[in-house]
C-alpha positions in Angstrom: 49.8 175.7 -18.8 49.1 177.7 -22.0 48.0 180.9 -23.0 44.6 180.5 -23.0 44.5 178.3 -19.8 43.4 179.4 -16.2 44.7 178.4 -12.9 41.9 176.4 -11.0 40.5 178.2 -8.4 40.4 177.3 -4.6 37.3 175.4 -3.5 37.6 175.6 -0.1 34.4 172.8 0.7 32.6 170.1 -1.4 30.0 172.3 -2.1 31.6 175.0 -3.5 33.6 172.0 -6.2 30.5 170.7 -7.3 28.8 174.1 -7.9 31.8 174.9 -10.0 32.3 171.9 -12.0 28.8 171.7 -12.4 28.7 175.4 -14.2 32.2 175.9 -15.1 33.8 175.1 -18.9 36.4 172.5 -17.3 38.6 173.1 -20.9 39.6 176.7 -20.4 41.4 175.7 -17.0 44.8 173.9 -16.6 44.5 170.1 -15.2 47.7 169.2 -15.8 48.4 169.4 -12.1 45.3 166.8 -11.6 46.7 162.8 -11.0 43.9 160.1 -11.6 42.6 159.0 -8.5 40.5 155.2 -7.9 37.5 155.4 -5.5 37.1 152.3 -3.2 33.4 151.2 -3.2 33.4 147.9 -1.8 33.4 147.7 1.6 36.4 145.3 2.9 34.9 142.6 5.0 38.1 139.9 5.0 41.4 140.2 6.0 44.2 138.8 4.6 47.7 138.3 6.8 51.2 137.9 4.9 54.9 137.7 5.7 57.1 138.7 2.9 60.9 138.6 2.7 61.5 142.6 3.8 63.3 143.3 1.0 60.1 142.6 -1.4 58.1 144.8 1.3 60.4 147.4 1.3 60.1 147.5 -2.5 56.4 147.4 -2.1 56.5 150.3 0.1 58.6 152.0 -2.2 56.8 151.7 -5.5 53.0 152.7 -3.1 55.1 155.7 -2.3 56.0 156.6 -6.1 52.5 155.9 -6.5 51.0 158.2 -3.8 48.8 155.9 -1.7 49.3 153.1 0.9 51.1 150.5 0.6 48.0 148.2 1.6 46.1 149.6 -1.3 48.8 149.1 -3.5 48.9 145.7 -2.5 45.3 145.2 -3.1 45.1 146.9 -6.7 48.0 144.1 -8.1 45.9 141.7 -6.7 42.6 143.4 -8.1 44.6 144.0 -11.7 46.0 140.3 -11.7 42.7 138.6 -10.8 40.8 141.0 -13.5 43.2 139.8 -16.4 43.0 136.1 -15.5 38.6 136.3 -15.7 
């Protein structure tokens, strides 16, 4: 944080966020805390059932955890990233 940062406040409910994002100058607070976060739209309506070697699963697992979300949606953004790139 520098000098002429602030420390976000609390926001203890949704309204109180969007009431201060929608009047406060976001760039004389410190967001250096913030991590990017992906919003899942779509609604899921298939299923898909695998059985990796546990060692690869475990590694999965371990790189969703670095990550900070579920292994599942891990799974589901290399597919997402690797289809996108191939279109």
């Amino acid at each position: 944080m520098n000098a002429k940062s602030k420390p976000m406040p609390a926001l203890p409910s949704d309204a109180a966020a969007e009431k201060f994002v929608a009047t406060a100058d976001l760039s004389t607070y410190d967001l250096s805390g913030f991590k990017p976060m992906r919003f899942e739209i779509e609604p899921k309506a298939a299923a898909l059932n695998m059985r990796p070697p546990v060692s690869l699963l475990d590694a999965l697992k371990a790189k969703a955890k670095a990550n900070g979300i579920p292994y599942t949606r891990y799974v589901r953004m290399l597919l997402e990233s690797d289809v996108a790139r191939s279109r």
